[in-house]
Backbone and ligand atoms as CSV (ligand in chain L), in Angstrom:
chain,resi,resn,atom,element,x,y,z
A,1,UNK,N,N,0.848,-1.198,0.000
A,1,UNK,CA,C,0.000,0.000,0.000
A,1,UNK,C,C,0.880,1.243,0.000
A,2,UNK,N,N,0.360,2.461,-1.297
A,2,UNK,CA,C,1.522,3.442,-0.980
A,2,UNK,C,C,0.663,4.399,0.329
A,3,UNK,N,N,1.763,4.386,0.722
A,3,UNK,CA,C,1.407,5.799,1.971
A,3,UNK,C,C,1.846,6.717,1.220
A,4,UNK,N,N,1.173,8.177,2.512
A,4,UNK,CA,C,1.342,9.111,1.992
A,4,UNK,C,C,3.069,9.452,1.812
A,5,UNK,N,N,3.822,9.060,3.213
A,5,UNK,CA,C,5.160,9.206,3.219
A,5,UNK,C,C,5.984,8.877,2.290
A,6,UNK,N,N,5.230,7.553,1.928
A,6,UNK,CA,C,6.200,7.005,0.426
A,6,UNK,C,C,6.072,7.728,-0.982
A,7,UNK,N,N,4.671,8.327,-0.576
A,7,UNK,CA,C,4.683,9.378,-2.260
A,7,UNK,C,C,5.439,10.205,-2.080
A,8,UNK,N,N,5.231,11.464,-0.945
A,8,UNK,CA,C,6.229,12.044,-0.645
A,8,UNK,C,C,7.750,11.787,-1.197
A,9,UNK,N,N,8.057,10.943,-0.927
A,9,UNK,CA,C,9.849,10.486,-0.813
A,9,UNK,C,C,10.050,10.418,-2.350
A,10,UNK,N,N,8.669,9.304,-2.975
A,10,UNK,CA,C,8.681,9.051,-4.491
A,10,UNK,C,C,8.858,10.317,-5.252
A,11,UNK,N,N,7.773,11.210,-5.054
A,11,UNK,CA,C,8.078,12.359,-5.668
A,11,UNK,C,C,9.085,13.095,-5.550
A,12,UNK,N,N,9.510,13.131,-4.312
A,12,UNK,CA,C,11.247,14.119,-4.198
A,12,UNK,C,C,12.470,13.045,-4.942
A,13,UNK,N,N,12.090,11.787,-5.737
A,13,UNK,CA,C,13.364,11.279,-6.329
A,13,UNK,C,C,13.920,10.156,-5.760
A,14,UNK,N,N,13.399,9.475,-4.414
A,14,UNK,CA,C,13.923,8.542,-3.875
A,14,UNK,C,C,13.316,7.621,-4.161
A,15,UNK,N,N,14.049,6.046,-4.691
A,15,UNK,CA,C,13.501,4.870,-4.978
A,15,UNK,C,C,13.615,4.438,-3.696
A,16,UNK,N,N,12.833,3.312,-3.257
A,16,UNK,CA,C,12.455,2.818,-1.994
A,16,UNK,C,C,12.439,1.282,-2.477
A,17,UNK,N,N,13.347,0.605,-1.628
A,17,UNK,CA,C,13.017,-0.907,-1.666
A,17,UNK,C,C,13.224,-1.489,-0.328
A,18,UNK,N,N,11.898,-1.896,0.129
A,18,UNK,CA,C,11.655,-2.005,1.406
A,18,UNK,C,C,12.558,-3.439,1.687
A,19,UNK,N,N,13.028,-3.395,2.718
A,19,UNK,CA,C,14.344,-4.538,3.577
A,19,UNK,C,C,13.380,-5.006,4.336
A,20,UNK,N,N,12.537,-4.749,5.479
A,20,UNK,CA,C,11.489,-5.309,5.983
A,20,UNK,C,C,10.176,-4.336,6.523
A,21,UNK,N,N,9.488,-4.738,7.168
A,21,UNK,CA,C,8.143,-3.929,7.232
A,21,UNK,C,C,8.486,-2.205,7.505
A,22,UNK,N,N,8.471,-1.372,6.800
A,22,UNK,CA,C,8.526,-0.006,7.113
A,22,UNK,C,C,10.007,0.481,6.816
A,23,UNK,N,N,10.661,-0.160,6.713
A,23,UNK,CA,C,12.151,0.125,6.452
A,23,UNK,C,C,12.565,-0.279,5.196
A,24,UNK,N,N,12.890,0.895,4.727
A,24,UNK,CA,C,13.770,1.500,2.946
A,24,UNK,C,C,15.253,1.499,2.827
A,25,UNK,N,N,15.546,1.260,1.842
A,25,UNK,CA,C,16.953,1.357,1.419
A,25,UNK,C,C,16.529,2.209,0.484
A,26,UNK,N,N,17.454,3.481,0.295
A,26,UNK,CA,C,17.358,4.175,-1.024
A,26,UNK,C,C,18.936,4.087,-1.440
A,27,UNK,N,N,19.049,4.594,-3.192
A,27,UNK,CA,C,20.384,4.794,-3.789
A,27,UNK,C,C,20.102,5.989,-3.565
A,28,UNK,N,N,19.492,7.206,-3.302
A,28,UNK,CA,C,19.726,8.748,-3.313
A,28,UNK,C,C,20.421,8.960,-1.805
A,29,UNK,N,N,21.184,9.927,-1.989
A,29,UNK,CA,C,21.937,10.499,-0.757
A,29,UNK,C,C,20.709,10.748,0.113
A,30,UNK,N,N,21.322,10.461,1.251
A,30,UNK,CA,C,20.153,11.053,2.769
A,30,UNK,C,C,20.725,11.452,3.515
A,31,UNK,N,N,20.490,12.485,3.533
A,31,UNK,CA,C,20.664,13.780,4.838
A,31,UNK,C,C,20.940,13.145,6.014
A,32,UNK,N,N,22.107,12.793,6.496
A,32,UNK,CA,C,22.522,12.123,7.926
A,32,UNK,C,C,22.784,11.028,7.303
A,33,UNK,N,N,22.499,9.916,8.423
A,33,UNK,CA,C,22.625,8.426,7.864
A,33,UNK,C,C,21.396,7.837,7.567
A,34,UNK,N,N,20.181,8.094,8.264
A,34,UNK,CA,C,18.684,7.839,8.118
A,34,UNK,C,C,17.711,8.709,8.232
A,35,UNK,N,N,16.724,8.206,7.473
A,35,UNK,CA,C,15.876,9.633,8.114
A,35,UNK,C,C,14.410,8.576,8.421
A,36,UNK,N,N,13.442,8.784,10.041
A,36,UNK,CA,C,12.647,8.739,10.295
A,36,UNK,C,C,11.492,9.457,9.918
A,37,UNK,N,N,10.474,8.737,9.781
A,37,UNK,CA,C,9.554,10.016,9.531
A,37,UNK,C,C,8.508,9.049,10.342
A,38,UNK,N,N,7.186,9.366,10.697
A,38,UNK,CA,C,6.022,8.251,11.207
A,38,UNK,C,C,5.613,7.150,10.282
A,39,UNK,N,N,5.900,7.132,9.305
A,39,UNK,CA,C,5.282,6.134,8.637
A,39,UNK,C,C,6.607,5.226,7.938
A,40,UNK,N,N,7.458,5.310,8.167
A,40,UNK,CA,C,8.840,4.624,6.971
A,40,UNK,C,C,10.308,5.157,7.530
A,41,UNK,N,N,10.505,4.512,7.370
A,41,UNK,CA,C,12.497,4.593,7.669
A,41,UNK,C,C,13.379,4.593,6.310
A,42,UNK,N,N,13.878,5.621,6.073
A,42,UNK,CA,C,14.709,5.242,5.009
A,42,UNK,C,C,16.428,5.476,5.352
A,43,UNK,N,N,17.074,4.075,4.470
A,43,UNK,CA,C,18.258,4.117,5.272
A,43,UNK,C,C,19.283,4.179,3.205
A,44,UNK,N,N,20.559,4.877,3.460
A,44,UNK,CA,C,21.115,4.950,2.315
A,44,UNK,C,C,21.938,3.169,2.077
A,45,UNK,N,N,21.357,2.973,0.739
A,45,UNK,CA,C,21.887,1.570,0.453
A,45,UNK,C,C,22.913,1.500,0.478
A,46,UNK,N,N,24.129,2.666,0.209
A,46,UNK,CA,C,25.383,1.799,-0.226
A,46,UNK,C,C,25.967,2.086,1.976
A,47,UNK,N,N,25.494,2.783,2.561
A,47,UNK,CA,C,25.740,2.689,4.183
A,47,UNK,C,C,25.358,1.484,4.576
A,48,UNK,N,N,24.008,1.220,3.618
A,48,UNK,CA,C,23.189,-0.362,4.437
A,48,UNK,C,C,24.166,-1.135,3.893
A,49,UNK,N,N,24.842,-1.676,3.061
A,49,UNK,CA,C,25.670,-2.934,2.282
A,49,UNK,C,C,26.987,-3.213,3.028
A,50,UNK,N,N,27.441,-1.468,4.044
A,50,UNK,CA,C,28.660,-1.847,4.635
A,50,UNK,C,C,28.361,-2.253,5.939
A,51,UNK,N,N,27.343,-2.466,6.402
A,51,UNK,CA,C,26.850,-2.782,8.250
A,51,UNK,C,C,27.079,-4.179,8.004
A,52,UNK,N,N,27.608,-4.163,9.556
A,52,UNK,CA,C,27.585,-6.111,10.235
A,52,UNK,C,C,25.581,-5.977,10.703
A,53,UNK,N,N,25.155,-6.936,10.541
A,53,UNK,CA,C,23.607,-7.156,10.483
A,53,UNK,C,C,23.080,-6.853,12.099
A,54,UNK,N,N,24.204,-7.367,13.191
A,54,UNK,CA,C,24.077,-6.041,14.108
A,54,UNK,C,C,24.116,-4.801,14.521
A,55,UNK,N,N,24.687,-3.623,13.543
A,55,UNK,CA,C,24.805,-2.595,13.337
A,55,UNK,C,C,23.671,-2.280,12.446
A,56,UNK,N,N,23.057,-2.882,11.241
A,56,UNK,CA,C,21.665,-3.162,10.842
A,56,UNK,C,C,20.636,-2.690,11.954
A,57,UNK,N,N,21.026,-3.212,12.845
A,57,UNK,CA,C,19.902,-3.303,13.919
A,57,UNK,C,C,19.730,-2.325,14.744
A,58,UNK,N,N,21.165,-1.949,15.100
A,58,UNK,CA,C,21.352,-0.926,15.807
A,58,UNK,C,C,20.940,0.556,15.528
A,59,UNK,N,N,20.938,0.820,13.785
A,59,UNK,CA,C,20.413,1.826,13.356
A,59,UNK,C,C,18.790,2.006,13.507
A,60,UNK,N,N,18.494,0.529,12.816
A,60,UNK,CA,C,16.906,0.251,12.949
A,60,UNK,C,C,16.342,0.912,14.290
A,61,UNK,N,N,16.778,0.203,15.077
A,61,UNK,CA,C,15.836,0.194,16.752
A,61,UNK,C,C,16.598,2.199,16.805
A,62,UNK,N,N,17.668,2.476,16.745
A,62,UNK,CA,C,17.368,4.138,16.699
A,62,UNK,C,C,16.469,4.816,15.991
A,63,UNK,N,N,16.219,4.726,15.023
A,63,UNK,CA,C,15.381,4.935,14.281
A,63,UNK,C,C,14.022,5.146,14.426
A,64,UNK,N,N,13.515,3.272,15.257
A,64,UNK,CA,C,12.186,3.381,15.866
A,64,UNK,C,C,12.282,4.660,17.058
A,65,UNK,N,N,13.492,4.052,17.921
A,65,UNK,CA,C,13.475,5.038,18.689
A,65,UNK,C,C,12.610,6.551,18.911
A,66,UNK,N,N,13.160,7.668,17.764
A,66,UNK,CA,C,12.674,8.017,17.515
A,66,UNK,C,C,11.536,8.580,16.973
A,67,UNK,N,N,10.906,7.528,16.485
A,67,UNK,CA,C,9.122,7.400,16.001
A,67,UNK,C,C,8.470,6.998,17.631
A,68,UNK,N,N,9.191,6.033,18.558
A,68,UNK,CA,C,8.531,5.647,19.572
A,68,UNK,C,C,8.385,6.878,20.453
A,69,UNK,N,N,9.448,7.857,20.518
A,69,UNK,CA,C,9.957,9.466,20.964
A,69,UNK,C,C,9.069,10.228,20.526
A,70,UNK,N,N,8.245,9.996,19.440
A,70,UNK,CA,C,7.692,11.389,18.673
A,70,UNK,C,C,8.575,12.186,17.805
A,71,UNK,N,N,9.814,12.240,17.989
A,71,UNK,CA,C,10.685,12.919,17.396
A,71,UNK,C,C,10.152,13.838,16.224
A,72,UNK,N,N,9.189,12.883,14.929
A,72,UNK,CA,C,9.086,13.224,13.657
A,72,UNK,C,C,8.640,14.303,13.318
A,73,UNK,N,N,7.587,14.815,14.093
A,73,UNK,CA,C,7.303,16.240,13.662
A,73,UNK,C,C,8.230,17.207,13.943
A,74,UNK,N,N,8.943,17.395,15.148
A,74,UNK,CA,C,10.061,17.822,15.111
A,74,UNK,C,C,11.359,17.947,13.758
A,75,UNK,N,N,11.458,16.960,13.409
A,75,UNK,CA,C,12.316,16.311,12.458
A,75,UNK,C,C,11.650,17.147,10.770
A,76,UNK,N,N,10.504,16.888,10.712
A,76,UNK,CA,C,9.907,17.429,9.728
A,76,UNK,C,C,9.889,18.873,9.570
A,77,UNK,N,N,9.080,19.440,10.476
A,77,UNK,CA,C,9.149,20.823,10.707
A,77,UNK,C,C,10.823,21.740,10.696
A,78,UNK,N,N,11.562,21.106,11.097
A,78,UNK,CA,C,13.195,21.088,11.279
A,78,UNK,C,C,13.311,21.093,9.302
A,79,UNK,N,N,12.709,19.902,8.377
A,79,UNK,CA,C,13.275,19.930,7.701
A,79,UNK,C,C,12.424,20.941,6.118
A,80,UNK,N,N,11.264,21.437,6.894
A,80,UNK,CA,C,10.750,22.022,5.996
A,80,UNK,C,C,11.245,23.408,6.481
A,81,UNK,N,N,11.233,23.835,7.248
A,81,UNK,CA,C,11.431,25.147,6.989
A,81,UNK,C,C,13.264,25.695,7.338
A,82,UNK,N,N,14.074,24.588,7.387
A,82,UNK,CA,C,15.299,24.936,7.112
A,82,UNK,C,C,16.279,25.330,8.448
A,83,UNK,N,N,15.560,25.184,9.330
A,83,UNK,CA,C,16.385,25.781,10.725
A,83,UNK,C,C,16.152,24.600,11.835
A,84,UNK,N,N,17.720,24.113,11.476
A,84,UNK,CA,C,17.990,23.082,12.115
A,84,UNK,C,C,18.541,23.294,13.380
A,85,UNK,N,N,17.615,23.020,14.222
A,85,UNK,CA,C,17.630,23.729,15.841
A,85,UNK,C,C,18.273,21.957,16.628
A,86,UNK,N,N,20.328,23.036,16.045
A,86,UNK,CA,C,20.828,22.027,16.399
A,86,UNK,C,C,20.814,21.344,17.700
A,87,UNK,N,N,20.788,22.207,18.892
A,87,UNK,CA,C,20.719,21.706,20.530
A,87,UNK,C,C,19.769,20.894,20.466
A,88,UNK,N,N,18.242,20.638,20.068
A,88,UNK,CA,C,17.074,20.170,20.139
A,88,UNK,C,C,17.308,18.951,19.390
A,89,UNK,N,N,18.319,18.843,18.185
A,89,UNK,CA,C,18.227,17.893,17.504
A,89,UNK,C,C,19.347,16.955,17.958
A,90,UNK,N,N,20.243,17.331,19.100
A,90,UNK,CA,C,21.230,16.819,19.512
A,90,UNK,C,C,20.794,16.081,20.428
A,91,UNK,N,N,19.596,16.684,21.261
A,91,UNK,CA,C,19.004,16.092,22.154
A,91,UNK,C,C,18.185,14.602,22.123
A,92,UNK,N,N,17.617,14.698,20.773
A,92,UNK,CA,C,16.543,13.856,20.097
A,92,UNK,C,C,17.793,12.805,19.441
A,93,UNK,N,N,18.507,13.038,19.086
A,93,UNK,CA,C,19.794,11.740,19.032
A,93,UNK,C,C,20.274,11.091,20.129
A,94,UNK,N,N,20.351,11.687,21.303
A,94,UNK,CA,C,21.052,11.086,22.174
A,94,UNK,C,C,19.901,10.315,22.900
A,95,UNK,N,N,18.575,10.609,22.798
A,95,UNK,CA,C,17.925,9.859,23.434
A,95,UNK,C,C,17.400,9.092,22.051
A,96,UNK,N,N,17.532,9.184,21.024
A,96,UNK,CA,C,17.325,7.413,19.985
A,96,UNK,C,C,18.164,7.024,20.187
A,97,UNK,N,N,19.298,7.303,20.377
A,97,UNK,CA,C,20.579,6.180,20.937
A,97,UNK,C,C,20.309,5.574,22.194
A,98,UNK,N,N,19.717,6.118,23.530
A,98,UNK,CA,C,19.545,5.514,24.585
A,98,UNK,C,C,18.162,4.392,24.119
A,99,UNK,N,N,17.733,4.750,23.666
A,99,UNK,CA,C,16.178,3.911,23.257
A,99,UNK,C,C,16.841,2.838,22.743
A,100,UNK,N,N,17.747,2.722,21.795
A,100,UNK,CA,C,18.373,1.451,20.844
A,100,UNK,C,C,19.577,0.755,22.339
A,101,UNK,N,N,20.247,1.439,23.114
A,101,UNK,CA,C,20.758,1.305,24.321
A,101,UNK,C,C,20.153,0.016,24.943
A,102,UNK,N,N,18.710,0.702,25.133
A,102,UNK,CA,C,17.913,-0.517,26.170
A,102,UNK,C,C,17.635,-1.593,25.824
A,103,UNK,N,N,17.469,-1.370,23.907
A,103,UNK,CA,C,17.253,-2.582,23.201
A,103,UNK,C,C,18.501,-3.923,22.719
A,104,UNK,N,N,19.894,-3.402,24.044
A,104,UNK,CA,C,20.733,-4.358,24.219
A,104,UNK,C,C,21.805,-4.241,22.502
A,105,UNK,N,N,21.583,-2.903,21.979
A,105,UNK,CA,C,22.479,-2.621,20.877
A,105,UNK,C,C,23.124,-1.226,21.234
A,106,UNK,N,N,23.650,-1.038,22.198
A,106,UNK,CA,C,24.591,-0.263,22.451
A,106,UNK,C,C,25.751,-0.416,21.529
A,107,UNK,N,N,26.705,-1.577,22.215
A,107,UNK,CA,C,27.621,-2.061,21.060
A,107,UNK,C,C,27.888,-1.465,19.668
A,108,UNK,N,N,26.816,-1.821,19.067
A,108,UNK,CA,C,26.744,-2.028,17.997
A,108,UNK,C,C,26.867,-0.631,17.621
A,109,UNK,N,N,25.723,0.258,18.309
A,109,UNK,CA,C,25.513,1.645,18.164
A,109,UNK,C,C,26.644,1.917,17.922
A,110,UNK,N,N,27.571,1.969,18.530
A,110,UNK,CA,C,29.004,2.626,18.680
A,110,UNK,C,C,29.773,2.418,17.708
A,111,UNK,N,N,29.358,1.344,17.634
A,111,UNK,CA,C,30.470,0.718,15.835
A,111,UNK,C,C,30.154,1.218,14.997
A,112,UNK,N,N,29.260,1.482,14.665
A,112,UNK,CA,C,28.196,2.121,13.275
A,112,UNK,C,C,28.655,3.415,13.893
A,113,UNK,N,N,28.301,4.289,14.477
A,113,UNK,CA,C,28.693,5.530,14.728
A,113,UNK,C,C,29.809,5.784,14.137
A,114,UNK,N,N,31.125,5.095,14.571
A,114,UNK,CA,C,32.482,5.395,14.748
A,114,UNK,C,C,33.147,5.183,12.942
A,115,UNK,N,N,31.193,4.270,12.294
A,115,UNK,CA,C,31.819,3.830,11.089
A,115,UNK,C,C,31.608,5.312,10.592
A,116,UNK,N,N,30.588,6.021,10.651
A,116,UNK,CA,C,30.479,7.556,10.183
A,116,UNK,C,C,31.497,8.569,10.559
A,117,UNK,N,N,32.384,8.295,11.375
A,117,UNK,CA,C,33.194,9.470,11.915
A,117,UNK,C,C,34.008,9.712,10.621
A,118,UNK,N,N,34.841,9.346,9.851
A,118,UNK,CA,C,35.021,9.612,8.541
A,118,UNK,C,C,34.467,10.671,7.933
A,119,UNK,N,N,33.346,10.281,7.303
A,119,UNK,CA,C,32.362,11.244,6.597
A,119,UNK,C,C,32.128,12.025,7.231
A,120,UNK,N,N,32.221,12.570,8.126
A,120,UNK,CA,C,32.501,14.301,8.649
A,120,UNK,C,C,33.324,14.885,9.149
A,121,UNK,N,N,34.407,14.354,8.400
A,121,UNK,CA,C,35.627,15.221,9.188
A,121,UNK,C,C,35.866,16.492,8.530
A,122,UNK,N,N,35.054,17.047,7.063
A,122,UNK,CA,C,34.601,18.196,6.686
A,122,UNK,C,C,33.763,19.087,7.395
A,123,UNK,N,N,33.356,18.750,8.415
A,123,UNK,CA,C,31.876,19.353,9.464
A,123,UNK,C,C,32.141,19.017,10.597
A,124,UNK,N,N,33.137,19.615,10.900
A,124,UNK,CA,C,33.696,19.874,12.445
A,124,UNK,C,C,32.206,20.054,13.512
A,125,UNK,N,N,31.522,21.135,13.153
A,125,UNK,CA,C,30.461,20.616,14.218
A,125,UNK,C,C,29.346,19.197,14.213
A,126,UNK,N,N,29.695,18.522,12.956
A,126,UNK,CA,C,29.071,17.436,13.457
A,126,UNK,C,C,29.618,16.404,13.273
A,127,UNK,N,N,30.616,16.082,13.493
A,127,UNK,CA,C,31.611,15.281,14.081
A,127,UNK,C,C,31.843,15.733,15.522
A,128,UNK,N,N,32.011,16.779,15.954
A,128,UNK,CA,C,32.040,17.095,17.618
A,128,UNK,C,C,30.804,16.497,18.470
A,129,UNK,N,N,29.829,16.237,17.214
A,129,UNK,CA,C,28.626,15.994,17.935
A,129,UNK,C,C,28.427,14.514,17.899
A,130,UNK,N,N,28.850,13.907,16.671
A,130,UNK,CA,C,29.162,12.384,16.888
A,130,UNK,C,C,29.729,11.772,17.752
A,131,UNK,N,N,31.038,12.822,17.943
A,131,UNK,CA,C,31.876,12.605,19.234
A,131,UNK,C,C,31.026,12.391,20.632
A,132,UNK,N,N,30.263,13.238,21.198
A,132,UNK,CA,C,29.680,13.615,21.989
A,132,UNK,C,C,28.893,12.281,22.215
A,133,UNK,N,N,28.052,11.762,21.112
A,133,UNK,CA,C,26.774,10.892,20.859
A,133,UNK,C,C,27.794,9.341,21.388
A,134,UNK,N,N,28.974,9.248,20.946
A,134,UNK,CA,C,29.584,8.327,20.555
A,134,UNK,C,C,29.845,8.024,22.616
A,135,UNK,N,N,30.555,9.434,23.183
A,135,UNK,CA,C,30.718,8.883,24.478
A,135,UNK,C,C,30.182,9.229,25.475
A,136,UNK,N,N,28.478,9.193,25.335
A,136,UNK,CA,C,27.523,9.155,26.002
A,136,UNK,C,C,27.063,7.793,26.231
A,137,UNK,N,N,27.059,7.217,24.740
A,137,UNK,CA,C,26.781,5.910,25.095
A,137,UNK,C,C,27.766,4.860,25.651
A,138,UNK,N,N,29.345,5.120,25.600
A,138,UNK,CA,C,30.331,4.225,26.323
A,138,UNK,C,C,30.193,4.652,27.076
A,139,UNK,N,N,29.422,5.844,27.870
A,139,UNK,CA,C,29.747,5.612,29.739
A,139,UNK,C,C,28.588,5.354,29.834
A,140,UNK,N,N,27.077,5.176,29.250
A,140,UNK,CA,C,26.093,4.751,29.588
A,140,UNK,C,C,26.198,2.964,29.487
A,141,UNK,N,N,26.811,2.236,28.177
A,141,UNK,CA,C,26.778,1.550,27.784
A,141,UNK,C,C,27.784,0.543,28.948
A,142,UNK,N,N,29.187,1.216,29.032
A,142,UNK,CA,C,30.245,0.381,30.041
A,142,UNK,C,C,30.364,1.033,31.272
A,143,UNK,N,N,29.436,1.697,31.942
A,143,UNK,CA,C,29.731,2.026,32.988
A,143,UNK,C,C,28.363,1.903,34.157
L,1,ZN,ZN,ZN,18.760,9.870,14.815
């Protein structure tokens, strides 16, 4: 069934091939590593092809996280009108990371994270913030 979210995405250019119930792989670039919305998860294919299938998971359950959070209107509103109210959105990461935390993929979280630290070493502030995300969860995670 198309949802509305999936026309949406269809019409802005993104092919969607669903991996399992609600969750997308696209070939178009995505803004971060995933993007939540209430109805669909879309994750970038050639990021999905390099995960261990626990790091798979680890993104997933953040992801829900955030839909389970409410996050999305936030997220939306953030992405329609262009003012990315970074403190608020820093906030709303660190708690989909604690949400995927409880779901016993901490670990994993961290690996996948640390696999993105690369790709922003052009964007000093968000790599400081990966940083940040990255050792919140090793002292939540090992301590
Ligand atoms: Zn997130």
């Amino acid at each position: 069934m198309l949802t509305l979210h999936k026309l949406i995405y269809r019409l802005l250019g993104f092919d969607l091939h669903e991996i399992t119930t609600g969750i997308y792989t696209t070939s178009k670039a995505v803004p971060g590593i995933a993007i939540s919305s209430s109805r669909l998860i879309l994750i970038d294919v050639r990021l999905f092809h390099q995960l261990t299938s626990e790091e798979v998971q680890a993104v997933i359950q953040h992801e829900i996280g955030h839909q389970q959070l409410r996050h999305h209107s936030v997220w939306i509103r953030a992405m329609l009108t262009g003012k990315a109210t970074t403190e608020l959105r820093e906030q709303q990461e660190l708690e989909a990371d604690a949400y995927a935390k409880q779901m016993g993929l901490g670990d994993s979280l961290i690996s996948f994270l640390e696999r993105a630290l690369p790709a922003l070493k052009d964007k000093p502030d968000d790599l400081k913030q990966l940083e940040r995300r990255i050792q919140a969860l090793r002292e939540s995670v090992y301590n």
